[in-house]
LOZA-961172 format. One line per 5 residues: their letters; for each residue x, y, z of C-alpha. Coordinates in pm, 1 decimal, m for minus. Layout:
! residues N
A> X/Y/Z  ...
! end
This chain:
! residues 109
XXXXX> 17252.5/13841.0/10778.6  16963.1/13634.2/10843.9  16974.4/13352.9/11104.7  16838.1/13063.7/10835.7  17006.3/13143.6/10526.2
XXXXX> 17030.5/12755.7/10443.8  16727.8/12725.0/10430.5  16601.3/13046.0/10281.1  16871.4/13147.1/10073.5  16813.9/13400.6/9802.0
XXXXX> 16653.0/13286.5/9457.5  17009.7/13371.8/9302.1  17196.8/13155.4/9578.4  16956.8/12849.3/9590.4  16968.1/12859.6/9211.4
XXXXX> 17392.9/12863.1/9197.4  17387.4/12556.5/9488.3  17121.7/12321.6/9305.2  17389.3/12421.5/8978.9  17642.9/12296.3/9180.1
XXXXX> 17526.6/12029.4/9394.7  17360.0/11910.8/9038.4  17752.1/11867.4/8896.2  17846.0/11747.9/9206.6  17617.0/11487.1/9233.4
XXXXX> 17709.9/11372.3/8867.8  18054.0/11335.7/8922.5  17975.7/11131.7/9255.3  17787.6/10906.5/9042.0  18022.3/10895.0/8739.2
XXXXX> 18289.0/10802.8/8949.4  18044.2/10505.3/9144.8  18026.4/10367.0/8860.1  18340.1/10432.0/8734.6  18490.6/10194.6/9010.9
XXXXX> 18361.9/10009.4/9291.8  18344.9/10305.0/9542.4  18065.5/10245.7/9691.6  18084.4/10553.1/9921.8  18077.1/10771.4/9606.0
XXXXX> 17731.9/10653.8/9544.1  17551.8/10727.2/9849.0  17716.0/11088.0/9891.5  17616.2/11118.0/9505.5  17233.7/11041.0/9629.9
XXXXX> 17260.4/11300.0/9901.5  17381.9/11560.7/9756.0  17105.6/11456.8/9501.0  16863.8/11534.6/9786.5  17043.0/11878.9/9833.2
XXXXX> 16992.2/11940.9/9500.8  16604.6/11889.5/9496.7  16606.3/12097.2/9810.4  16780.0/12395.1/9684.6  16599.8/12301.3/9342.1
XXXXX> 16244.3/12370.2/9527.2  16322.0/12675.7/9742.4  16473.0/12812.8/9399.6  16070.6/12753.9/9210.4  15917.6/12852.1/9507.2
XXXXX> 16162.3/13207.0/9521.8  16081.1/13201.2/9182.0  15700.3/13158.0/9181.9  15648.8/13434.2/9481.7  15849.9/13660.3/9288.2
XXXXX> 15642.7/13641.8/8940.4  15281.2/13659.0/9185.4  15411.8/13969.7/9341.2  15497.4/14090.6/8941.1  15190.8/14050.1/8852.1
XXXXX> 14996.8/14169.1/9178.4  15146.6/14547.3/9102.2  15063.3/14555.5/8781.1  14741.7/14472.6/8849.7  14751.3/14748.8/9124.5
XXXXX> 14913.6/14978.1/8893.1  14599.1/14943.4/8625.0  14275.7/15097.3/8767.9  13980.4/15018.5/8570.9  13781.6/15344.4/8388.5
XXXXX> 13456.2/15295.9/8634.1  13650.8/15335.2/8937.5  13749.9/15687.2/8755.8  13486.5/15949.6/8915.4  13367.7/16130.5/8598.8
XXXXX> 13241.1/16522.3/8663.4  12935.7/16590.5/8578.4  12917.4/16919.7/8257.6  12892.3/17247.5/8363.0  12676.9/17342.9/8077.0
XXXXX> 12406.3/17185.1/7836.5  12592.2/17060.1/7500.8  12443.2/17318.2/7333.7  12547.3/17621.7/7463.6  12860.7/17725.0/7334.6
XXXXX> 13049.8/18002.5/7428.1  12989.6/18360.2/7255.3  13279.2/18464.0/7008.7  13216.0/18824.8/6885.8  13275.1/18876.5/6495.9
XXXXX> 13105.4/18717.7/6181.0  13163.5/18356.3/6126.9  13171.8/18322.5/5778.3  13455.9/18515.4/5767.1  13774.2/18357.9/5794.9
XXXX> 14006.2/18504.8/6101.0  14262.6/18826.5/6005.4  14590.2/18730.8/5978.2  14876.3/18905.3/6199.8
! end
């Protein structure tokens, strides 16, 4: 397990916490207002904060992971001038030597 998985949790993880610490921080609020629990408020603004953290490690996850998408397909596609195209053998004229009359059609078996 990595040492600083707060703050670089997985794209899955940091997307499930800023979920979670998004609900949480709306029921912190609801109940602020709710009644006169003032305490409710601030710990509905951090975990706000925790929210936008997790919210921003999630889009940057997110963003790396679509670049690096799109890097290998670009890999994957080589263009058709990078393709080294062989020379002919022969002149398009010369064409091979089939023994028999051509304006007969071929026996059948």
């Amino acid at each position: 397990m990595r040492a600083n998985t707060w703050y670089s949790p997985s794209k899955n993880k940091a997307l499930f916490l800023a979920i979670t610490y998004l609900v949480v921080t709306v029921a912190m609020v609801w109940i602020a207002n709710a009644s006169s629990l003032q305490i409710c408020g601030c710990t509905g603004w951090v975990t706000f904060l925790v929210t936008v953290v997790y919210g921003v490690v999630w889009i940057n996850l997110f963003n790396r992971d679509r670049k690096r998408a799109e890097q290998s397909i670009q890999e994957r596609y080589i263009p058709a001038e990078h393709y080294a195209v062989p020379a002919p053998k022969t002149t398009p004229g010369n064409r091979l030597f089939i023994p028999g009359d051509a304006s007969r059609p071929p026996e059948s078996l």
